[in-house]
N, C-alpha and C positions, 0 to 999 in steps of 0.2 A: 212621710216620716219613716226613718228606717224601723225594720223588723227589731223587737226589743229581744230577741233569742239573737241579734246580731250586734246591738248596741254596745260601744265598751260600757256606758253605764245608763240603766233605765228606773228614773222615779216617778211613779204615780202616786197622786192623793198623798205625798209623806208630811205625817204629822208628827213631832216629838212633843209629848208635855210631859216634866218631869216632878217627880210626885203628884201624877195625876189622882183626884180626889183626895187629895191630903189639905193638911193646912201648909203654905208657900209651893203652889201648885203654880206652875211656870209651863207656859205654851212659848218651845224655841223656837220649833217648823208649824206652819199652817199648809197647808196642802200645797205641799210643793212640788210641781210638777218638769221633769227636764231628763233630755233626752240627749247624753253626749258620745258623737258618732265615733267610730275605729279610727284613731289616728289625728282626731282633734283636739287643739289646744282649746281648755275653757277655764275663765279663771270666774272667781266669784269675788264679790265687791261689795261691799254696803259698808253703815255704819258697823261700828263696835258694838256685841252682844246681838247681831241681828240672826247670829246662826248658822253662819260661813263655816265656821269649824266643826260644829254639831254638824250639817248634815254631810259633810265629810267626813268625820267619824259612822255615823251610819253608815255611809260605801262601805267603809273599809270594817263593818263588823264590830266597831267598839264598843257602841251604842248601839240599841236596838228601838226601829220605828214605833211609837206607838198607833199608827195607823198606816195606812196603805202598803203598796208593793214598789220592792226595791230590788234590781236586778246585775250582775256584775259579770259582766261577758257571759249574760248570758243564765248566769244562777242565781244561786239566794247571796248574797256578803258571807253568809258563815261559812256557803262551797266557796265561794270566790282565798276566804282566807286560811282555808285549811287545804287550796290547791295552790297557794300564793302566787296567784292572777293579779294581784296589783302589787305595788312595791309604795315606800312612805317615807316622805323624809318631814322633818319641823324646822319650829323656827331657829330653836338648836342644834348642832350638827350631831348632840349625846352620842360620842365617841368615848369607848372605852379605854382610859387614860394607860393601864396594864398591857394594852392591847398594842403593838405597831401597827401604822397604817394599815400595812396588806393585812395582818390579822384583823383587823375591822372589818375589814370587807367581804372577808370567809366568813365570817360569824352566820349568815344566814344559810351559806351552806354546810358549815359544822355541822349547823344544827338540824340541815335534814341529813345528814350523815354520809354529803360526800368524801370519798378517800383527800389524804393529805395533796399528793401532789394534783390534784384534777381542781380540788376548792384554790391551791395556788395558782395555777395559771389561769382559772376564771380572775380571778382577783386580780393580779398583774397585768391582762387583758383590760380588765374596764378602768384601773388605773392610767393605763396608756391612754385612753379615751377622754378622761378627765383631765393627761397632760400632768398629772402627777407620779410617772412612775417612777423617777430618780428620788421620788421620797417615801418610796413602798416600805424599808425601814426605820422611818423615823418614828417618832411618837406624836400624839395629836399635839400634846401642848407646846412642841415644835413648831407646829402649823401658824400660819394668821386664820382670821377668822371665813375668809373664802375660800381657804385650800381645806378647811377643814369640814366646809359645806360642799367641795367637790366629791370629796372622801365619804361624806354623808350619802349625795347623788347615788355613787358609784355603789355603794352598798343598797341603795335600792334597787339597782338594777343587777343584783346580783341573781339572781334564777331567772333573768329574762323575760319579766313579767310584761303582758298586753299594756296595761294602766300604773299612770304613776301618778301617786295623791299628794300632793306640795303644800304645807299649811304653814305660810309665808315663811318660808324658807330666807329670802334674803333680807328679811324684817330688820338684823340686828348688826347689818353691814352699814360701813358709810356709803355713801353715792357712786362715788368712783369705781369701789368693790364692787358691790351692786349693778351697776351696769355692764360689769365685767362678764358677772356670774349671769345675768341675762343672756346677753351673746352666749357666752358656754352651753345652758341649757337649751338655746336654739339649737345650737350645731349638731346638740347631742341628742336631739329631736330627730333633729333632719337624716342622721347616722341610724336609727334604732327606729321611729317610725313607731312610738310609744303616741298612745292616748294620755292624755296629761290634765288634769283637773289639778286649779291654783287658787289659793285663797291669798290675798292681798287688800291690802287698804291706798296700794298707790294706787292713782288712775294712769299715770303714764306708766306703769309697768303693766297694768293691765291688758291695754290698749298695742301693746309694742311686742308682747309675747303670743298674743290670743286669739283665736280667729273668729271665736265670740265671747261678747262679756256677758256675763248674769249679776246684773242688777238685783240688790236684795234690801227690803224694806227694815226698820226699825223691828224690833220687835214686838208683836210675835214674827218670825222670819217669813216673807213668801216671796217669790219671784216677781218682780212689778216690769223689768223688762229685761229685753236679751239683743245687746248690740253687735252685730256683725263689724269685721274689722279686714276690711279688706287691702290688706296690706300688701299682699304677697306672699310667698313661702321664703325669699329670699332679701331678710331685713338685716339692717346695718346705721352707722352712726349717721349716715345721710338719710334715713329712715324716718330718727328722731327730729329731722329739721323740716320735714316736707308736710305741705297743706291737707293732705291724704289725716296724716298724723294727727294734726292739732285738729279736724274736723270729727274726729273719733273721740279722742280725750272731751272734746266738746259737748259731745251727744253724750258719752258716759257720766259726766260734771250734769246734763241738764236730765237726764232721765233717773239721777242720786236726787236730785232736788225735785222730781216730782214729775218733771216732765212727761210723762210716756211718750215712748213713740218717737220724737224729735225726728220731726217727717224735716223738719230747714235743714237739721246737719249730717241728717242721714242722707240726701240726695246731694249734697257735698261729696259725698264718702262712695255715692255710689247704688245705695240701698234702693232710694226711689227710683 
């Protein structure tokens, strides 16, 4: 197991119950324990309400554990978000409509007070990355709804952050988009070399972005398994077609439904 002073993200024992000791005292996290390495993709998966997003908000400081220890390259989440060591995007792209593109995308270095021209050409930089920068003056409500989740990306990656927290980001796309915006964020992976935690309800977006899945129970939330996805670094539409593929989405479909372990589709894939 890697060193947790070197881990992009380390949780031990985390437990969320909210109004704990109250009357409608709700347990989100049960000791959930996970360890994601420098530079790995991991998405999270399970039903609706099981806590995908709560323990995602805990990395990123929004929520705070009520039990155990949680760590962010390294610190507590409150160092992590007062050094902006990780970056955020949702399932909305919340672009400020006043704002033109490239001004969206300085917004986070306005606001740590870099000079005007130094936050523009960060901005027109990661613009160029995301393939949008012939619309660095436009306005969001210009955009469709993928160009305006690239613009979203691109402002997360605006100070260069280790980790980047995805909370189904491409939930509110069609398919076609969607898969668009998949490939994009690979590329933009493979470019930058970010730690990337993903919450999703697809299993083939799961499966097709990540190099492991974390499986997560009904609620109360806990980790019931964690699917290795041995795909490669270098995936594509021929990706989505190959036995590799469908022997993964498989294992992830049988370990949602209770399986642990899926020792048959994991030695498909490689595992065994």
């Amino acid at each position: 197991m890697t060193d947790a002073t070197q881990a992009a993200v380390h949780a031990e024992g985390i437990w969320k119950i909210f109004n704990e000791g109250q009357s409608g005292e709700v347990t989100a996290l049960q000791d959930v324990n996970l360890e994601v390495n420098d530079g790995e993709f991991v998405s999270l998966i399970g039903p609706s309400g099981c806590g995908k997003s709560t323990l995602l908000r805990v990395i990123a400081d929004l929520t705070e554990a009520t039990r155990g220890t949680m760590t962010v390259a390294g610190v507590t989440p409150h160092e992590a978000r007062q050094k902006q060591l990780y970056g955020m995007a949702f399932q909305q792209a919340a672009l400020f409509d006043w704002r033109n593109v490239r001004r969206n995308v300085e917004l986070p270095l306005e606001l740590m007070g870099w000079g005007k021209d130094k936050r523009r050409a960060r901005a027109l930089e990661l613009l160029e990355m995301v393939q949008l920068s012939d619309f660095a003056d436009h306005w969001p409500w210009q955009l469709s709804g993928g160009m305006q989740q690239r613009v979203a990306i691109a402002r997360s990656l605006a100070v260069d952050p280790p980790l980047l927290l995805m909370d189904e980001p491409f939930g509110a796309l069609d398919e076609m988009t969607r898969e668009r915006m998949q490939n994009e964020l690979l590329r933009i992976r493979r470019e930058t070399g970010k730690s990337i935690i993903f919450v999703t309800h697809s299993i083939p977006e799961a499966v097709y972005l990540s190099d492991r899945v974390v499986v997560m129970s009904p609620r109360p939330g806990r980790i019931t398994d964690i699917v290795p996805v041995p795909l490669g670094d270098e995936r594509d539409e021929d990706t989505r077609e190959s036995d590799d593929f469908f022997h993964a989405v498989t294992a992830v479909r049988e370990a949602l439904r209770g399986h642990v372990g899926g020792a048959e589709n994991r030695a498909r894939v490689g595992e065994v």
